[in-house]
N, C-alpha and C positions, 0 to 999 in steps of 0.2 A: 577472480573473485568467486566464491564460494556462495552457495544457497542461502545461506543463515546471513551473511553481508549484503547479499542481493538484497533479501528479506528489509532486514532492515533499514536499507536506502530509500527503500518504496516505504517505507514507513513514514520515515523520515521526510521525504518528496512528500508525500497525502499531507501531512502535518503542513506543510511549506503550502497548502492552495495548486497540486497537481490536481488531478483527475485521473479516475480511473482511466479511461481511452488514454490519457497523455503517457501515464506509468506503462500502460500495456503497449503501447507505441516503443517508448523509454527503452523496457526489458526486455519484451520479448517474450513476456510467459504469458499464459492464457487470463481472460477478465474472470473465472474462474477462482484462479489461480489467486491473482492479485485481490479480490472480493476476499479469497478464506484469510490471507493474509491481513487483509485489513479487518476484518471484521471485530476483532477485541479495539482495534484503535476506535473506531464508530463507535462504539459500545461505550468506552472511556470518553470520548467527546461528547456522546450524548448526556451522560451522567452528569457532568462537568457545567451546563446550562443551567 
């Protein structure tokens, strides 16, 4: 599975009620990591209220 899939799985999982700790468990990449990636999703769920 490729980066851009990962990406979006964790996207995907955050949506679904993971956690950051549970995705960083999950993948394997850094909270870092999973944070930059999420951070449009938070941005879009925030708006969304």
């Amino acid at each position: 599975m490729n980066t851009n899939a990962i990406k979006l799985k964790t996207i995907d999982d955050f949506k679904n009620g993971f956690t950051t700790k549970d995705l960083v468990d999950k993948y394997g990449y850094s909270k870092t990591t999973i944070n930059d990636w999420l951070r449009p999703t938070r941005l879009e769920i925030e708006y969304d209220d």
